[in-house]
NUSELUM-528290 format. One record per atom (N, C-alpha, C): atom name; x, y, z. Coordinates in Angstrom, 3 decimals, decimal comma, always signed. Layout:
! residues N
- atomo / xx / yy / zz
- CA / X / Y / Z
...
END
This chain:
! residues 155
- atomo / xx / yy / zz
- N / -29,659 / +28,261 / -2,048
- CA / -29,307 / +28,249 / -3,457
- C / -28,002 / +27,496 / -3,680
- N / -26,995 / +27,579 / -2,444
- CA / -25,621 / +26,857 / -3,043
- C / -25,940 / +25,537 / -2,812
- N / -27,121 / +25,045 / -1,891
- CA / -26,889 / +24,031 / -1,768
- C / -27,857 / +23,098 / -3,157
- N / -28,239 / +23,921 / -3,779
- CA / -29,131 / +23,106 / -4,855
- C / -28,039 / +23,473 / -5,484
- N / -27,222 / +24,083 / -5,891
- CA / -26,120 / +23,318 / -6,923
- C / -25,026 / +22,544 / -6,649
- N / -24,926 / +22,093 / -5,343
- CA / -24,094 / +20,768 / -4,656
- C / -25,145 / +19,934 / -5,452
- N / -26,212 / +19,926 / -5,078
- CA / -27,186 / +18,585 / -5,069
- C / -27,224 / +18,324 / -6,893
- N / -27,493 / +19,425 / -7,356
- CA / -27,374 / +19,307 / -8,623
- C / -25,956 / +18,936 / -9,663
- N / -24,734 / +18,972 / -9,313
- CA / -23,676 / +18,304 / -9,223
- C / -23,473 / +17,019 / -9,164
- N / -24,577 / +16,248 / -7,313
- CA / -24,442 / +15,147 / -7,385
- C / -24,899 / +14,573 / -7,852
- N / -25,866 / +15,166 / -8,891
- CA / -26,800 / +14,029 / -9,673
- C / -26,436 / +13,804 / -10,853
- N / -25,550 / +14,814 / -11,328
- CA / -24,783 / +14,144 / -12,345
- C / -23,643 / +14,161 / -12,725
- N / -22,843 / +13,264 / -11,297
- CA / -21,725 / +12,622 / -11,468
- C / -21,980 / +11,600 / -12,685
- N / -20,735 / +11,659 / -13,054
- CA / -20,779 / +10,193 / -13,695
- C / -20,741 / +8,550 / -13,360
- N / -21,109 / +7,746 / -13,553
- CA / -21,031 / +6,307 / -12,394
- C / -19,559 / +6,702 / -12,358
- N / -18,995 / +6,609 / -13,571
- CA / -17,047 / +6,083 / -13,141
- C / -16,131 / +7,226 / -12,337
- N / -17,405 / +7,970 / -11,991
- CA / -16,082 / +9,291 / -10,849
- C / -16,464 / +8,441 / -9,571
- N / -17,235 / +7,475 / -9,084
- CA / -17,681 / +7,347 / -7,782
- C / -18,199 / +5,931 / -7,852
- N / -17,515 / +5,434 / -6,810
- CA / -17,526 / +3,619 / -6,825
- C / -18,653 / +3,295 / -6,939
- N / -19,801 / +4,315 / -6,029
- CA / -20,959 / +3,557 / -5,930
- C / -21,949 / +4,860 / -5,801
- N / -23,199 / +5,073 / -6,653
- CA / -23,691 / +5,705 / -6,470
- C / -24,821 / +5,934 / -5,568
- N / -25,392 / +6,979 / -4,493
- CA / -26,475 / +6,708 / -3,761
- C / -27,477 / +6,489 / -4,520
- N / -28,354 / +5,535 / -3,815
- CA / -29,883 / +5,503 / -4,301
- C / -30,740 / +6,844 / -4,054
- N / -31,458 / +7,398 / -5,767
- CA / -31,903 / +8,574 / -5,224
- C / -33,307 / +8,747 / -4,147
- N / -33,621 / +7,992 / -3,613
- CA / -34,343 / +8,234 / -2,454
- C / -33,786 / +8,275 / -1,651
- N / -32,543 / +7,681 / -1,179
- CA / -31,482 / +7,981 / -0,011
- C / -31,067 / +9,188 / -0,027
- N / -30,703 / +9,899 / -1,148
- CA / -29,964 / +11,235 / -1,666
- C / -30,885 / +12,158 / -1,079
- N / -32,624 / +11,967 / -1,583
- CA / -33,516 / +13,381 / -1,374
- C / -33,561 / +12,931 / +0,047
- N / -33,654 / +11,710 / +1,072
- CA / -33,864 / +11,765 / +2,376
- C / -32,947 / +12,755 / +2,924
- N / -31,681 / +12,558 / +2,663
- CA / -30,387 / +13,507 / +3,076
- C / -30,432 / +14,899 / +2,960
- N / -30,699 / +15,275 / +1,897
- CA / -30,633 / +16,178 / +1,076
- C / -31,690 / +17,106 / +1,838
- N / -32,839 / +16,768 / +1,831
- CA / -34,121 / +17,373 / +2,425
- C / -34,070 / +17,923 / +3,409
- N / -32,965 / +17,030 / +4,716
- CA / -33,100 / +16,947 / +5,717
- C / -32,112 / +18,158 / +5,821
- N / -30,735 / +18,447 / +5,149
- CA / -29,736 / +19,043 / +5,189
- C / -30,500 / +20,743 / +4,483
- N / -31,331 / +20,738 / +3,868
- CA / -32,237 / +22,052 / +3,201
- C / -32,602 / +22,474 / +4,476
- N / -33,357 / +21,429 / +5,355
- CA / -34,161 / +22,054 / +6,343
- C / -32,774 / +22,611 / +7,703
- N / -31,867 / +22,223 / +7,867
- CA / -30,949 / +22,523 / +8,719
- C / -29,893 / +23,769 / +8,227
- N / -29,971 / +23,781 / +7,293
- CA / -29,378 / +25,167 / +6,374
- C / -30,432 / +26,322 / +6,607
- N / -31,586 / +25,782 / +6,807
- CA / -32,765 / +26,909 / +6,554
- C / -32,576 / +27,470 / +7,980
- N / -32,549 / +26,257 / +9,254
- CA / -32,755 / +26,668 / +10,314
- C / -31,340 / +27,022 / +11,074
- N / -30,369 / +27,478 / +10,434
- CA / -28,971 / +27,543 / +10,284
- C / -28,366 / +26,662 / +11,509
- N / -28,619 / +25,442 / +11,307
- CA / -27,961 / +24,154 / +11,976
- C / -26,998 / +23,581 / +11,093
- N / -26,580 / +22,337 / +11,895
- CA / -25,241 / +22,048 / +11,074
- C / -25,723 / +20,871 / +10,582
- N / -26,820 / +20,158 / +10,603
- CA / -27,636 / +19,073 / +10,435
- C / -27,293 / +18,111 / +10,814
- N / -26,160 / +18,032 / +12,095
- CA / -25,821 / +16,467 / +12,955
- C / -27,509 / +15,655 / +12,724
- N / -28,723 / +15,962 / +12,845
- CA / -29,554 / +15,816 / +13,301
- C / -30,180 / +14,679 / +11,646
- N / -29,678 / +15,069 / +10,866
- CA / -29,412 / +14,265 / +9,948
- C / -28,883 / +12,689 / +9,208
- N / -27,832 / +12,471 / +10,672
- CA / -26,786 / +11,525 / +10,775
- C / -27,642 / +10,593 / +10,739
- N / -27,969 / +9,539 / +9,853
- CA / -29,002 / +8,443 / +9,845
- C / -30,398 / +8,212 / +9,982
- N / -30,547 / +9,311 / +9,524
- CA / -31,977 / +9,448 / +8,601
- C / -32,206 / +8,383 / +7,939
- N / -31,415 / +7,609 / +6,859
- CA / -31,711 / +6,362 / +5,821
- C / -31,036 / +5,020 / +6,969
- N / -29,818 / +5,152 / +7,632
- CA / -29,654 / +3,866 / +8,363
- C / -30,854 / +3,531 / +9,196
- N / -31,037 / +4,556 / +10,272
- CA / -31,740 / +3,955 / +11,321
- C / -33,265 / +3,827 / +11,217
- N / -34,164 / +3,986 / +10,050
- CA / -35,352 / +3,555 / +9,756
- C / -35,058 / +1,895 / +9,101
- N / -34,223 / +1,951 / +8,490
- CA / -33,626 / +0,513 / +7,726
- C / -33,360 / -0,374 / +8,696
- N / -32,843 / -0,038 / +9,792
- CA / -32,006 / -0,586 / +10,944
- C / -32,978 / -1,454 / +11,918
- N / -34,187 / -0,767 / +11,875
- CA / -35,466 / -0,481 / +12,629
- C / -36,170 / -2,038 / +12,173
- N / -36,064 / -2,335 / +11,078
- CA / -36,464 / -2,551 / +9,862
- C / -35,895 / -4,484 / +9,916
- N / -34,355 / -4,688 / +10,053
- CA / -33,476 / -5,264 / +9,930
- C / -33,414 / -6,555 / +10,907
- N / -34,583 / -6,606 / +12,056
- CA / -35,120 / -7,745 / +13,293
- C / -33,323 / -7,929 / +13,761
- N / -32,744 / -7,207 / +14,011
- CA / -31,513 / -7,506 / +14,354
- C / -30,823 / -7,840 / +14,031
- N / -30,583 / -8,217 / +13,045
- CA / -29,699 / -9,079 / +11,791
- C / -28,406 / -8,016 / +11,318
- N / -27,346 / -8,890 / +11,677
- CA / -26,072 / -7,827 / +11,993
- C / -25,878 / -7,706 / +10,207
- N / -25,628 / -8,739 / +9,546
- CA / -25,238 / -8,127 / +8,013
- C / -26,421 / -6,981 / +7,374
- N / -27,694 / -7,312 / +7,845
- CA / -28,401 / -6,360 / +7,517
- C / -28,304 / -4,675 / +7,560
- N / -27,976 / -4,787 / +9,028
- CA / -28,050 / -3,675 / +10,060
- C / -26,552 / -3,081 / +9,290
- N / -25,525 / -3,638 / +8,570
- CA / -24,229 / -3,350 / +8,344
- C / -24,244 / -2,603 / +6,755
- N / -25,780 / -3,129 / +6,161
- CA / -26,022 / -3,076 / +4,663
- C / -26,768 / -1,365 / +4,606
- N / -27,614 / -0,995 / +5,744
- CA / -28,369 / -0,252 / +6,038
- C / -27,039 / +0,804 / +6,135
- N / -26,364 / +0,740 / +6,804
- CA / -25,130 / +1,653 / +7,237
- C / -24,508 / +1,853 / +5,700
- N / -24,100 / +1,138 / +5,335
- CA / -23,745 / +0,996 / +3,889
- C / -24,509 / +1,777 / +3,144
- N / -25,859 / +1,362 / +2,798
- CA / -26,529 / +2,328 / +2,130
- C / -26,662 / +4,059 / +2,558
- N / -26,523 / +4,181 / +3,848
- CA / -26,429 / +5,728 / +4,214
- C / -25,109 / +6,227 / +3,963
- N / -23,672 / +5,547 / +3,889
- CA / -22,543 / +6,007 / +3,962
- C / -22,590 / +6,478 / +2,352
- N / -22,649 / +5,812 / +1,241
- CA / -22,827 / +6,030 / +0,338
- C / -23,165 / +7,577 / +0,051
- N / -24,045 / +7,822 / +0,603
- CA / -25,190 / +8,935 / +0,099
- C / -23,944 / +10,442 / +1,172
- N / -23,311 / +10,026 / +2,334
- CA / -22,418 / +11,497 / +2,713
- C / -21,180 / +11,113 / +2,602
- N / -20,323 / +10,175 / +1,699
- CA / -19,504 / +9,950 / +0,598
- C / -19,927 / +11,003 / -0,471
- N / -20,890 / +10,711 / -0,812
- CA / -21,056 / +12,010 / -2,247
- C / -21,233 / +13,043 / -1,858
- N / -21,882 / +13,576 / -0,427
- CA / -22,570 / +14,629 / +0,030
- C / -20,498 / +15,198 / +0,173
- N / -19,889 / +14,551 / +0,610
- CA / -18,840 / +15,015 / +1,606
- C / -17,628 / +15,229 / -0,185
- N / -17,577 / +14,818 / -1,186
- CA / -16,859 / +14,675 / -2,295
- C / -17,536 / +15,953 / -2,754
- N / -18,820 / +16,077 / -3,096
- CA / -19,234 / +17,331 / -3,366
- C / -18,623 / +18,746 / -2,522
- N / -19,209 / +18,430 / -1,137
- CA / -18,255 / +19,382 / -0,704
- C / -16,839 / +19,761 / -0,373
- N / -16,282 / +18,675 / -0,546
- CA / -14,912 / +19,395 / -0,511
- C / -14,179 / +19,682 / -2,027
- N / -15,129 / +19,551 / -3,119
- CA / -14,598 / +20,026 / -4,024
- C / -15,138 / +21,828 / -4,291
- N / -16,249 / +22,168 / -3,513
- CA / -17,034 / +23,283 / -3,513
- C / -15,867 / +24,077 / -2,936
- N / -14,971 / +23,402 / -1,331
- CA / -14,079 / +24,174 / -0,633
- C / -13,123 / +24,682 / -1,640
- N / -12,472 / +23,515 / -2,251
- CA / -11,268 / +24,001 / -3,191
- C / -11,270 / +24,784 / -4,401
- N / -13,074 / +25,037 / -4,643
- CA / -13,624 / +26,032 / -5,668
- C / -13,337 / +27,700 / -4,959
- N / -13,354 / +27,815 / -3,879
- CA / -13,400 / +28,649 / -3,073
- C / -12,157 / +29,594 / -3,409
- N / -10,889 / +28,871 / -3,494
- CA / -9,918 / +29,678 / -4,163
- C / -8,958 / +29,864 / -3,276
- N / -9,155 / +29,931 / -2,126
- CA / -8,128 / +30,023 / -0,799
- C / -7,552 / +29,177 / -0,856
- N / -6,133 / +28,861 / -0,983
- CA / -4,968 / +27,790 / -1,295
- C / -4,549 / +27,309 / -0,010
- N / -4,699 / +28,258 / +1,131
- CA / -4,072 / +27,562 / +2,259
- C / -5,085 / +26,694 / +2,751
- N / -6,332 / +26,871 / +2,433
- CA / -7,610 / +25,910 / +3,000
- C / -7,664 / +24,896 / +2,348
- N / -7,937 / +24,678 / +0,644
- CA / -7,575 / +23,846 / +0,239
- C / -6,216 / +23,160 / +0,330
- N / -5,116 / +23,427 / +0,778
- CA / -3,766 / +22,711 / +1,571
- C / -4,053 / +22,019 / +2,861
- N / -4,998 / +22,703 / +3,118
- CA / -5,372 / +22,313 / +4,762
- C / -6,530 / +20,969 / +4,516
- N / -7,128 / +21,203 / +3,558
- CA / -8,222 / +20,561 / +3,377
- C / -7,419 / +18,832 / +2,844
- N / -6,599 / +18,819 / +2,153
- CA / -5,554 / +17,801 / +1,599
- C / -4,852 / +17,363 / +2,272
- N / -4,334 / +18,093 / +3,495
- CA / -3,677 / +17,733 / +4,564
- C / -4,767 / +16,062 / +5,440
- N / -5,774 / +17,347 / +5,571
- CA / -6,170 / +16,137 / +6,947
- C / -7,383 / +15,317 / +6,270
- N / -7,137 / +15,134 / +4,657
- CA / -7,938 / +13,941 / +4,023
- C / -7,389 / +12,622 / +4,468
- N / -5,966 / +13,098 / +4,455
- CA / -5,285 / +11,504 / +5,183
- C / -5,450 / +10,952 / +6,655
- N / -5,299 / +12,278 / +6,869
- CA / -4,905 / +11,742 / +8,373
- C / -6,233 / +11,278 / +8,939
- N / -7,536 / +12,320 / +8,319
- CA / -9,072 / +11,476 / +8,640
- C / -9,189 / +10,183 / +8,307
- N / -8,700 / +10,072 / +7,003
- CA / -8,852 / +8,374 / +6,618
- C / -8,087 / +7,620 / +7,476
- N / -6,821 / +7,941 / +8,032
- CA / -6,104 / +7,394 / +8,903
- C / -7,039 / +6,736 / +10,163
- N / -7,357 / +7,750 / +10,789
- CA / -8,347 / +7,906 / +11,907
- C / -9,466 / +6,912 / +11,555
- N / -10,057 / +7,056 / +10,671
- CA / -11,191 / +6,247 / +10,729
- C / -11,434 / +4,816 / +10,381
- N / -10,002 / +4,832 / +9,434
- CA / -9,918 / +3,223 / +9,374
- C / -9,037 / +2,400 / +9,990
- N / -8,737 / +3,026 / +11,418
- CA / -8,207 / +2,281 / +12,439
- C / -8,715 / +2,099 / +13,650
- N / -10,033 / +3,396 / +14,052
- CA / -10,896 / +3,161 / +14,655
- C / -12,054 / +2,470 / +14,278
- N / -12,743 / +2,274 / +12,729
- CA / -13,936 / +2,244 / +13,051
- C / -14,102 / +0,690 / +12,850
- N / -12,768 / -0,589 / +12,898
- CA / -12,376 / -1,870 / +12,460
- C / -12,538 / -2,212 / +13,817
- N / -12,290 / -1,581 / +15,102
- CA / -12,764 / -2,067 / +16,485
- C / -13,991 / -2,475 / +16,690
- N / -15,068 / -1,822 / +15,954
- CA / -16,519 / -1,952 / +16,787
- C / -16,910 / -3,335 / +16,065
- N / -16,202 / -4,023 / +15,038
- CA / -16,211 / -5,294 / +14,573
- C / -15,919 / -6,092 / +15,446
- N / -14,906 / -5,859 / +16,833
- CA / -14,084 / -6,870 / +17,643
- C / -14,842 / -6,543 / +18,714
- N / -15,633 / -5,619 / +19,445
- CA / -15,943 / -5,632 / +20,235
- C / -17,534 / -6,036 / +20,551
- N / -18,017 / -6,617 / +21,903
- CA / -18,889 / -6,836 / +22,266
- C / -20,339 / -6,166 / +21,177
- N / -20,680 / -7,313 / +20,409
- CA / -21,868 / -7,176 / +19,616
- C / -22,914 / -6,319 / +19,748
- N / -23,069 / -5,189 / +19,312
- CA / -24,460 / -4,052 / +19,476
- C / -24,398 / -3,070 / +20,598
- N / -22,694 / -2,985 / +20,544
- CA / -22,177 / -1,717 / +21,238
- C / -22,565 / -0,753 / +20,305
- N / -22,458 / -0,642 / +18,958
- CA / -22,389 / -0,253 / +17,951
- C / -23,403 / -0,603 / +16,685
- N / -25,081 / -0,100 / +16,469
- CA / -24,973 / -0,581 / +15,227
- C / -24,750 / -0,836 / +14,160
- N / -24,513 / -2,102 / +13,599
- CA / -24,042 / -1,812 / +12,159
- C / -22,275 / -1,834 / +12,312
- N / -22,024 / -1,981 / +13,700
- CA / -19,931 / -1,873 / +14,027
- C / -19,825 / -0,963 / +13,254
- N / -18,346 / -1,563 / +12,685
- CA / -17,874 / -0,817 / +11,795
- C / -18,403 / -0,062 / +10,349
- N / -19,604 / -0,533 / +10,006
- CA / -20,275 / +0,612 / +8,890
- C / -21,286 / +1,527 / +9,445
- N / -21,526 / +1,397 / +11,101
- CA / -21,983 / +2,673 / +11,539
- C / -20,826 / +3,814 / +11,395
- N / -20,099 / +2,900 / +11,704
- CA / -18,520 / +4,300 / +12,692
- C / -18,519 / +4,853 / +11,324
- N / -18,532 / +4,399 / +10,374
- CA / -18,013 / +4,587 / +8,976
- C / -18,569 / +6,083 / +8,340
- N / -20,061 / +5,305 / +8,991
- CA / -20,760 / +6,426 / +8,312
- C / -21,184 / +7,593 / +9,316
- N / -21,055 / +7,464 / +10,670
- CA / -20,972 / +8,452 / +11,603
- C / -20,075 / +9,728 / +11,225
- N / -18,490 / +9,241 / +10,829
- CA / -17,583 / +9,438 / +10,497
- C / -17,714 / +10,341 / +9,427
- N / -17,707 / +10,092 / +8,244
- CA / -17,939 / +10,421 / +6,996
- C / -19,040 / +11,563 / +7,363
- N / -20,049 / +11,098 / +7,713
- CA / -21,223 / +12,104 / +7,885
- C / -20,866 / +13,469 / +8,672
- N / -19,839 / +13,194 / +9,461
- CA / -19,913 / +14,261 / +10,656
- C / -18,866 / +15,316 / +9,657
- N / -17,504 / +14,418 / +8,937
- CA / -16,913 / +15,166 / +7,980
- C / -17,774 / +15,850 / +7,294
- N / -18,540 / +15,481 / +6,090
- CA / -19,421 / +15,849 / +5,368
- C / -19,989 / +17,381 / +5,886
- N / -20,263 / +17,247 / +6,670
- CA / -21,257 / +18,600 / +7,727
- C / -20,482 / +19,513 / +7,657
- N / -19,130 / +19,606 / +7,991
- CA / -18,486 / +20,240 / +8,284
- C / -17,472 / +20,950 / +6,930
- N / -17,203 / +20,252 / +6,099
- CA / -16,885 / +20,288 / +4,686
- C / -18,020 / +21,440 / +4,220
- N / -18,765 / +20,763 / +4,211
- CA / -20,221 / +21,971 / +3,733
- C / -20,215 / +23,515 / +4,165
- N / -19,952 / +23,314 / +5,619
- CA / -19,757 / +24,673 / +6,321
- C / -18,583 / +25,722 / +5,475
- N / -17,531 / +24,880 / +5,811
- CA / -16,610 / +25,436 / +5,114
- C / -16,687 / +25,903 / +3,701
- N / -17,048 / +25,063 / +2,549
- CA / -17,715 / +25,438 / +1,266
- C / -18,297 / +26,975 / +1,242
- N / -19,223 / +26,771 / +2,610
- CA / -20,265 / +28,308 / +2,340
- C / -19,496 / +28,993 / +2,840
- N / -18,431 / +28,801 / +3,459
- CA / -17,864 / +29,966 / +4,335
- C / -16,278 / +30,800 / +2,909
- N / -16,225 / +30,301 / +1,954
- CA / -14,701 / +30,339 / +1,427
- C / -15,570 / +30,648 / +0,180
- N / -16,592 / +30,592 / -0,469
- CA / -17,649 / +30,771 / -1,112
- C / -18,382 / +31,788 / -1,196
- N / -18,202 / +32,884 / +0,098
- CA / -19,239 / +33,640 / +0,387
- C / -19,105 / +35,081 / -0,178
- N / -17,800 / +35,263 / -1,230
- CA / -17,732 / +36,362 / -1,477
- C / -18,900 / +37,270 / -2,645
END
């Protein structure tokens, strides 16, 4: 139930709260996948590129492609991960939400100094380089954001 009113939230953001909105077939791929891992009380890693790596599949190797595909999935746990950490700070606990503000930076820190390497390094170490890491990244936040939501939420 909490998670159909995340989902229902993200559907109606407004365009101008969020640079770019997911495509809603990307959204229910995610979304679906994250119902069924809630159900089976997983954390839905298992989720992590559901929309890239069929696209990817898709892409005959073609690195801007393979980078567009990543793109299109990051999008979709960008909103998943904005939703939830606004669910956390609904929660009411001030030191979590402090905590939660704290390491928004220092994640962004982290990720946009690591995930600019897999651009420099040896080609298809990484698919997609740097808009896999991106969205690896984001996604794995996202998961975990969520957890927290239900956990500060649960009264």
């Amino acid at each position: 139930m909490k998670f159909a009113a995340v989902l229902a939230w993200l559907v109606l953001i407004p365009a101008t709260a969020v640079a770019q909105q997911p495509a809603p077939a990307d959204l229910k791929v995610i979304s679906d996948c994250l119902k069924s891992a809630d159900n089976s009380g997983n954390l839905g890693t298992g989720c992590i590129g559901k929309v890239a790596d069929p696209c990817r599949a898709k892409a005959d190797n073609d690195t801007a492609k393979t980078r567009a595909c990543a793109q299109r999935e990051l999008v979709v746990w960008n909103a998943i991960s904005e939703a939830a950490a606004k669910r956390v700070r609904a929660g009411g606990f001030k030191e979590v939400s402090k905590a939660l503000a704290d390491s928004e930076k220092a994640w962004a820190q982290q990720r946009d100094a690591l995930c600019p390497v897999f651009d420099k390094v040896e080609p298809g170490s990484l698919p997609g380089d740097a808009a896999y890491c991106r969205m690896q990244t984001t996604a794995n936040r996202a998961l975990l954001l969520r957890k927290l939501g239900d956990a500060v939420n649960e009264r």
